[in-house]
C-alpha positions as CSV (number, residue, x, y, z in Angstrom):
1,X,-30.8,-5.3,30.5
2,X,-27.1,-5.3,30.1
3,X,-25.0,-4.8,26.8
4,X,-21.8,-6.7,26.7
5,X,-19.1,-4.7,24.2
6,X,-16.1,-6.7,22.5
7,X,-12.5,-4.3,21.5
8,X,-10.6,-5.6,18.7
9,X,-7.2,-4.3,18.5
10,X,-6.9,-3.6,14.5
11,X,-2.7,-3.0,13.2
12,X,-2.7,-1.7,9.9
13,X,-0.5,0.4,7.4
14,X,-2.8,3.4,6.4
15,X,-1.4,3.1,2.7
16,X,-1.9,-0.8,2.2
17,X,-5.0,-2.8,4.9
18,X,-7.7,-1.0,3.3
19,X,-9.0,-4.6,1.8
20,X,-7.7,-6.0,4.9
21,X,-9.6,-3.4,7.1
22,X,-13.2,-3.7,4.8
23,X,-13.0,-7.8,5.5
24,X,-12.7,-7.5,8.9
25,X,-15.6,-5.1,9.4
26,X,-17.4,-7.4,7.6
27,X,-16.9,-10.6,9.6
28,X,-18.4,-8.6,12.4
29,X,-21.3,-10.4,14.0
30,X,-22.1,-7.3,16.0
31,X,-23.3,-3.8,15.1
32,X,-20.0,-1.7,15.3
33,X,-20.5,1.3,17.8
34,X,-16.9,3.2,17.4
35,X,-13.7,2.8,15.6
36,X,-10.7,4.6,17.6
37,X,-7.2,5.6,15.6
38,X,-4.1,5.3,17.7
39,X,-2.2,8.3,16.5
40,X,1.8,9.2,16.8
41,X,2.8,12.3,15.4
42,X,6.0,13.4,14.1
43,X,7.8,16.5,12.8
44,X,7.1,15.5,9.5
45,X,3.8,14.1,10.3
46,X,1.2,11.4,11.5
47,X,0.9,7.9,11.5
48,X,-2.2,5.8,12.4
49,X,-0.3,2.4,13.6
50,X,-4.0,0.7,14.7
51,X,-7.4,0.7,15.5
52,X,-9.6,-0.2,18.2
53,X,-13.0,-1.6,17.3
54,X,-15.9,-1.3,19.8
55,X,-18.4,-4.0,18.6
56,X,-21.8,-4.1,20.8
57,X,-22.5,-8.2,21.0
58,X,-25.2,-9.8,18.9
């Protein structure tokens, strides 16, 4: 038996998509197996710019 896996691409600001982030997760039909920041760092810092979703298929 075979899985089949869906990645959304997620863009968010860290500060503000928190709402945003919580209603997509929940519109999810699938059971949600990983959630990967993208992260660029700076001298004066980090920034998380997007996620990718892993969703395992219903």
């Amino acid at each position: 038996m075979s899985s089949k896996y869906r990645v959304h691409r997620f863009n968010l600001r860290m500060t503000a998509d928190q709402s945003k982030l919580e209603k997509f997760l929940n519109s999810l039909e699938g059971e949600i197996i990983s959630i990967i920041p993208n992260v660029t760092w700076f001298p004066s810092g980090a920034l998380v710019d997007f996620l990718l979703i892993v969703e395992k298929a219903a």
